[in-house]
N, C-alpha and C positions, 0 to 999 in steps of 0.2 A: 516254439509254440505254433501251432496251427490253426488259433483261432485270431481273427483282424477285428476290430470292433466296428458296431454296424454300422458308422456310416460309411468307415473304408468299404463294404461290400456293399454298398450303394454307388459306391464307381465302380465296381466290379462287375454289378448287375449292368451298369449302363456300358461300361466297354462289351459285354456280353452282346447287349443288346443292340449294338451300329454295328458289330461286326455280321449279325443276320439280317441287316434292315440298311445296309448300303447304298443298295438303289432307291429304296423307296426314298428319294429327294422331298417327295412331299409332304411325308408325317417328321422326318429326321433333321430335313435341312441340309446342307451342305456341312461334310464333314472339314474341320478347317485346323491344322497344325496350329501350337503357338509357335510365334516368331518371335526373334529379338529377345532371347532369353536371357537375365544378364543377374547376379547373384554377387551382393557385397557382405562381406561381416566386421561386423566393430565390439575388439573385445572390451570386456567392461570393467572398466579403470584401467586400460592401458594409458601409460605416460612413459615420461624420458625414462623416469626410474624403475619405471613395471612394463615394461616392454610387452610382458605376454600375460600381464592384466593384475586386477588386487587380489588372487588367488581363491575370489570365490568360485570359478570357472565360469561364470557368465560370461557367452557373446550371441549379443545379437545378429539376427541375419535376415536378411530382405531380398527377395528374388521379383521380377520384373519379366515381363513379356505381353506380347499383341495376342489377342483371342486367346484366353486362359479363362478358364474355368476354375479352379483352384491348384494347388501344390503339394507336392509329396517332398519331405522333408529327409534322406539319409542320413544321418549324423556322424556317421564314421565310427561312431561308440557302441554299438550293437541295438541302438533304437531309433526310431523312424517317425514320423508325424503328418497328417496333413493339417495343410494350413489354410484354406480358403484364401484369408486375406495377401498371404504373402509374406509376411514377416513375422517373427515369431524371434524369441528368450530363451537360449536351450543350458543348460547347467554340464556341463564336461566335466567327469567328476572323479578320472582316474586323476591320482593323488602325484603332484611333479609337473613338467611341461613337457606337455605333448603335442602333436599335429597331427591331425582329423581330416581325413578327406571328406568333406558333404556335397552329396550328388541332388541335386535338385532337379524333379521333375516336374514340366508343367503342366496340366494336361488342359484339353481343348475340348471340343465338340467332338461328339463320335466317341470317347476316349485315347484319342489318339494324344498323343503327350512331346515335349524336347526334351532333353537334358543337357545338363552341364553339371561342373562342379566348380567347387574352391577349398582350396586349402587354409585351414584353421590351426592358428598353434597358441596353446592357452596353457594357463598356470591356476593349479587346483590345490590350496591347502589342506581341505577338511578331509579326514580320515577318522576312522574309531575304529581301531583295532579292536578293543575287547569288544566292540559289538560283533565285529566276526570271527572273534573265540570263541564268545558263547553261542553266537549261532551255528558256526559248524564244530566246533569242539575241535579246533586247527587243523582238520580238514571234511569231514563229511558229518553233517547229522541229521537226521530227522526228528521232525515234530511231529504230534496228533490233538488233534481238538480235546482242550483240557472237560472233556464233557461234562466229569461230577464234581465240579469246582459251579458255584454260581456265577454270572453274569459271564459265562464262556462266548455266548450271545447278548451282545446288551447295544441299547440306543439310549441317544443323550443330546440334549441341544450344544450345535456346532461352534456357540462360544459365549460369551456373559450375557449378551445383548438379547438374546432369545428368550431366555428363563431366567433369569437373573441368576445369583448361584448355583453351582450343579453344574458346568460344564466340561468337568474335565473327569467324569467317570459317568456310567450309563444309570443317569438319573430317571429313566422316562420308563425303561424295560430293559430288565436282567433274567438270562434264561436260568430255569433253575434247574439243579441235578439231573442231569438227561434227560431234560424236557423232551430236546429233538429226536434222540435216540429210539425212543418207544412207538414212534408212531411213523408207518411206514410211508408218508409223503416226506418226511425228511430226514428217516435213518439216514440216508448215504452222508449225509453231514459229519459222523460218527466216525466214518471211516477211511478217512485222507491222511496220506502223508505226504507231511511238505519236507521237503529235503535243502538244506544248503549246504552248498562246497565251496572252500577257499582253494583255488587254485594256485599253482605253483607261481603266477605273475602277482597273489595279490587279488587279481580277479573275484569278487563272491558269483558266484549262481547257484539257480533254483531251479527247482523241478516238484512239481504239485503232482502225484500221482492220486489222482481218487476212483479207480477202480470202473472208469466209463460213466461216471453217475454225477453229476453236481446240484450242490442245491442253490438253486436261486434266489435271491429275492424278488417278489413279485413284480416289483416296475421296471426288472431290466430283464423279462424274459422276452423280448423280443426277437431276439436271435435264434429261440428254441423254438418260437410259436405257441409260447403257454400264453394266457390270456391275462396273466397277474392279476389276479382275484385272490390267490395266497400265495406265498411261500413252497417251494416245490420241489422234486429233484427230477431232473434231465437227463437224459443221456448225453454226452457231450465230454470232445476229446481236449484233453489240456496237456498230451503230448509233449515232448521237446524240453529243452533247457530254456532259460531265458538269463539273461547277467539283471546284477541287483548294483545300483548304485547309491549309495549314500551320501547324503549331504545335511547340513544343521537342518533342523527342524524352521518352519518359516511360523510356529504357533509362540507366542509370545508366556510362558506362561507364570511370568514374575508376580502374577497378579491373581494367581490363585490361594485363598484367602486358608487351605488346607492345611496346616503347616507339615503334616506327613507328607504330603504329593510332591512326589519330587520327577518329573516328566528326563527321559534321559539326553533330548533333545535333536536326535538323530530321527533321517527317515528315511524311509525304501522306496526304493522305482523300478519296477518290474519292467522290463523290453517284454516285446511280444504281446501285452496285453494282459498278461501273465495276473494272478490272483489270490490271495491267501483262502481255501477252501468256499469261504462262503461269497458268491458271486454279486453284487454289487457294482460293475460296470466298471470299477478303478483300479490301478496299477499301482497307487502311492503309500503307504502307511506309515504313518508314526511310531516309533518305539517309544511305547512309553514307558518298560523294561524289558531288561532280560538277564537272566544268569545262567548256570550252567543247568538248571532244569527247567525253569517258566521262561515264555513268551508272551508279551500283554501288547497288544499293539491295537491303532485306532484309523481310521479311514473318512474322509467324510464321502456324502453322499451324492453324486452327480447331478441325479434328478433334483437335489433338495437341497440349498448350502446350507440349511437353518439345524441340519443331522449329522452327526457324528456317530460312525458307529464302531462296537469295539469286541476284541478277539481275543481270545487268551488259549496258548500252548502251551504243550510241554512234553518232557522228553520220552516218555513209556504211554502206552495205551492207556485211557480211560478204564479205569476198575473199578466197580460198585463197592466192595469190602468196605467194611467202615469197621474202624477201630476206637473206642470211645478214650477219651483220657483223664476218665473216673473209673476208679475197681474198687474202690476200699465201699463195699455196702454198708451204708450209715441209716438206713430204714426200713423196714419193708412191715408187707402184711402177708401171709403164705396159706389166710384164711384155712386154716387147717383144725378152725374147733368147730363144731358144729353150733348150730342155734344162732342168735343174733350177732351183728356186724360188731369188733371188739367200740366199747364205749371209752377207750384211754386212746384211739388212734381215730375214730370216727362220729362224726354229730351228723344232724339232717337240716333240710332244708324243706318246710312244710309249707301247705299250701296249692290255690289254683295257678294257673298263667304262667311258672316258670322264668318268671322274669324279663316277661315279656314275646315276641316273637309267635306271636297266634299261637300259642302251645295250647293245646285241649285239654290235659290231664291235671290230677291233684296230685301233688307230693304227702306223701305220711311215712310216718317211721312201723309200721306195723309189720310181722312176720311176711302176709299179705305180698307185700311189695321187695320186701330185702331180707336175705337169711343167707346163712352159709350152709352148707352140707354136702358131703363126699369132695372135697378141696377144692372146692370155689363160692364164688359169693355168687350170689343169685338176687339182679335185679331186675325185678318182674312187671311190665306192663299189663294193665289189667280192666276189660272193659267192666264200666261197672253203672250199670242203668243205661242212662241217657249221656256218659261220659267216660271219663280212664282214670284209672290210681297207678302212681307208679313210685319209685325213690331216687331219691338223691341225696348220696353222702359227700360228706366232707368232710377234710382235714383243717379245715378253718380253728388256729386258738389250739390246735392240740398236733399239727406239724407243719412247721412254716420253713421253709429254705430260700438259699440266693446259690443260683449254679449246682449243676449236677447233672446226671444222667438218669430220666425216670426211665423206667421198662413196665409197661402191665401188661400181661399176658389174657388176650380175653377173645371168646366165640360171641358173635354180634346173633341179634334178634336178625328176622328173614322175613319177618312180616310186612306188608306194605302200609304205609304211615305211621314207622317205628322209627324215633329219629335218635342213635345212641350217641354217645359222648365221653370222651376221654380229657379232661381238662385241667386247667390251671389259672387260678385266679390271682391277680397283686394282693398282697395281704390288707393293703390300706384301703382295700371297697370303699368299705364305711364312707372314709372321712375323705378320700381323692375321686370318687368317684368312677363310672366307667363311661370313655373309654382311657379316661389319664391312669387309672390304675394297671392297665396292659392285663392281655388274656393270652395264652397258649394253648391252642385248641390242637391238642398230640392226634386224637384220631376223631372224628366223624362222618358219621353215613345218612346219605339224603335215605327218603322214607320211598323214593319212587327207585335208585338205582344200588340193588346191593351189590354188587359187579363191582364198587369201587370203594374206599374209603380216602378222605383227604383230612387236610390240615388247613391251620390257619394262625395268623399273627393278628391280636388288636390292641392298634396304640391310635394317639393322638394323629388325625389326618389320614388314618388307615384303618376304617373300623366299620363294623357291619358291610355293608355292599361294597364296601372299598376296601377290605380287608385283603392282607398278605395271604394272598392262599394257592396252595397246589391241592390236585386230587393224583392217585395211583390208581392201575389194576389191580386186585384184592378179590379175584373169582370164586374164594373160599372160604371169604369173611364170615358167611352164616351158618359153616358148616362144620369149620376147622378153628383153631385157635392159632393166633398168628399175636407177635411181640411189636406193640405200639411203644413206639423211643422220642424222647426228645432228648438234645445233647446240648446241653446249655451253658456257655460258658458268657464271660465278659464279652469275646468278640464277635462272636457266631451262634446262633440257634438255628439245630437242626434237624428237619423230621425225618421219621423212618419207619418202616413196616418190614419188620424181621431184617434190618440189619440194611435196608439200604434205604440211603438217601433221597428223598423225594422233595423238600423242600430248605431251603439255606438261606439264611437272612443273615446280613450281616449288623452285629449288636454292636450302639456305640453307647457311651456318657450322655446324649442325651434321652435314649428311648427311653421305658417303664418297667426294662427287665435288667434289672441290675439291684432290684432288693426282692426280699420275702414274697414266694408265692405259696398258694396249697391248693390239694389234688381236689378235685371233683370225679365223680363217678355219675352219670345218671342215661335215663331211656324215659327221652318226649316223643309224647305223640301228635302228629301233624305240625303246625305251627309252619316257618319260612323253611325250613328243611326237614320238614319232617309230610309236607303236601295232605295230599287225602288217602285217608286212612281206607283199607278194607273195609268195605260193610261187616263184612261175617267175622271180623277179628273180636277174639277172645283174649289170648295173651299169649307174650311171648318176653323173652328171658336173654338179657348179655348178661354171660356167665365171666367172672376175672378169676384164673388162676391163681395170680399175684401181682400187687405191687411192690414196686422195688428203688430205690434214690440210694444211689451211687454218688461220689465225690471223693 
């Protein structure tokens, strides 16, 4: 690797800087060697009967001298440290006993530095072979950022004490299906590969190739000169090999109350400074799995110990394709008779207000507002006096499901203050109320931006302004017809706009979606997403092909 972390190139600047400013004695000082340089090690739990220690490779080391400034640390194992204070815990972690030359230099004023060494011979148990099966696949393989997997990106508090439960997966923020991907301050995220090889000693190493580009996290762009105001990508070379050493995991995690989470107890240490694509300042990570196709791994935070943040690979590129795992069509509507909405598959929802949400318009069941003709339904916003008429149907009492795959195929209104809607309600409204009855908001469009269509989850502690939501680009919504999907099953709901994933929740036993929901269809005007409507708007029409529930 060729990148040093910054404060090593803070003596880097400073030896830079005495080497042009020699003479000037008066702003520099006198340049002064350290003397008496003298460096001891004690390994840890050497005795009569462990001579080269209790085989966790811990030894300690302490270096000494006159005028020193701080220490640079060689290790003899292919990584290096400075130490300010002088002594320092270092983990030897090739697996047997071995002996480490560690060079120790001191450095002074000016940067001018001593050296010496000492020889270190220590005893190292811990090994996981299958962790470097599956990482290199017994000898080379590369990963790539599992991009359409959710929480690919995710942060979480760094252990019970912060957030009380939650801390052993990214409870706080999970990216959702290529969030980063789409938007070019952090595509280059997209497109890294990490590579590891088992060498023929046993050895693992890495190699991060990301194509010159990295993405940073904001509070450690210091190196690059970004301002960390966001998230970002850099130019910046991560060159080179670096060795990976593993050792037990030092996170405790007997006490995670999960009873699926099984942490695999191993962790990485990158020499060089070395990185798993997303930049974050640290060298260390957690496995907290891996097999012969995913990588899940966890880092905390340098700036922050109260963060844990988390990664997830895998062995082929990132593919949008989605394949549902419902085919057998168990419902639909293919609105192919003309005249009114059929009455054995749909009822209404009459009335002002909309159930809230500043909505402007009346719901009616009148031709007016909803009809079918030349193969689709036609639901019609319509100004009418001093307000709007418009409909909303439903499947409420006449098609209710648990799990499945909807599809409705529909061209959205264009007007501005037309706010449309693709949904799904819990079947027990009535009597559980909202937001314990949970919603599935498949497609909606704000009334000020047609350029996009999103989704949304609400349950309990996630509803209205704190709802589960993503939005997509959708450049066509008002012109073309495009296929709104949710993919619902017991463990995952997922949205999609013709076939790729935009939004991924993971569904457990406690949320609200795990019994009887039914479809909603309707077009509000104004209200929290639907804003201020056109003066001069007359009406305007989301057309549905079809609806269709798969399982």
């Amino acid at each position: 690797m060729k990148n040093l972390k910054y404060y090593i190139g803070i003596f880097v600047s400073l030896m830079t800087f005495a080497t042009s400013c020699q003479d000037d004695d008066a702003s520099l000082g006198a340049i002064i060697a350290p003397t008496n340089l003298s460096v001891s090690a004690e390994v840890v739990g050497q005795d009569a009967d462990n001579p080269d220690g209790d085989g966790t490779g811990f030894v300690d080391i302490s270096a000494k001298a006159n005028n020193f400034i701080s220490y640079k640390f060689d290790f003899g194992d292919g990584t290096s440290e400075v130490v300010p204070s002088g002594t320092t815990r270092h983990r030897f972690t090739k697996v047997g006993v071995n002996t480490y030359t560690v060079i120790v230099n001191a450095i002074g004023t000016g940067g001018v530095s001593s050296s010496t060494s000492i020889e270190v011979t220590v005893r190292s148990d811990f090994d996981d072979p299958e962790a470097k099966q599956f990482l290199t696949g017994g000898s080379s393989r590369t990963w790539y950022l599992a991009a359409s997997e959710p929480a690919h990106l995710g942060l979480g508090p760094a252990n019970a004490t912060i957030d009380g439960e939650g801390y052993w997966y990214p409870k706080w923020y999970a990216a959702q299906p290529f969030e980063k991907c789409a938007e070019e301050i952090s595509a280059c995220f997209c497109d890294d590969e990490l590579t590891f090889t088992l060498e023929a000693n046993g050895q693992l190493t890495y190699e991060l190739n990301n194509n010159g580009s990295t993405f940073f996290n904001g509070g450690n762009q210091a190196i690059v000169g970004g301002d960390g105001s966001e998230d970002a990508c850099f130019d910046f070379d991560t060159s080179g090999t670096s060795l990976v050493s593993l050792a037990p995991s030092s996170n405790d995690w007997s006490t995670v109350p999960d009873p699926d989470f099984t942490a695999r107890g191993t962790a990485m240490s990158f020499s060089d400074d070395a990185f798993m694509s997303y930049y974050l300042g640290t060298s260390d990570y957690e496995i907290i799995s891996v097999s012969d196709t995913e990588l899940y791994v966890r880092t905390l935070d340098i700036n922050d110990s109260a963060i844990a943040w988390y990664l997830k690979f895998q062995t082929s590129p990132a593919e949008d394709a989605f394949e549902s795992v419902f085919n057998t069509l168990v419902w639909s509507d293919e609105f192919d008779t003309d005249g009114a909405p059929d009455a054995t598959k749909w009822t209404y929802d009459l009335g002002a207000g909309g159930w809230g949400n500043q909505e402007l318009q009346t719901y009616t069941d009148t031709r007016e507002n909803s009809y079918i003709s030349d193969g689709t339904l036609k639901i019609v916003a319509k100004a009418n006096g001093n307000g709007y008429t418009s409909s909303r149907l439903k499947s409420e009492n006449l098609e209710e499901f648990t799990y499945g795959r909807v599809e409705v195929r529909a061209k959205l209104p264009g007007s501005e203050g037309t706010w449309p809607a693709i949904w799904m309600l819990g079947a027990n409204f009535d009597t559980a109320g909202w937001p314990a009855c949970g919603e599935i908001d498949i497609m909606e469009q704000t009334g000020w931006d047609k350029a996009k269509t999103s989704g949304a989850l609400h349950l309990p502690g996630n509803s209205a302004g704190e709802a589960v939501t993503n939005s997509t680009a959708n450049l066509t919504a008002t012109s073309e017809f495009h296929n709104y999907t949710v993919e619902w099953t017991a463990n995952v709901i997922k949205l999609l706009v013709d076939d790729t994933v935009f939004l991924s929740f993971p569904n457990t036993a406690d949320t609200p979606f795990n019994k009887d929901f039914f479809m909603i269809l309707n077009v509000a005007m104004g209200g929290t997403l639907g804003g201020s409507v056109d003066p001069n708007f007359v009406e305007d029409i989301m057309e549905v092909e079809y609806v269709r529930v798969y399982q």
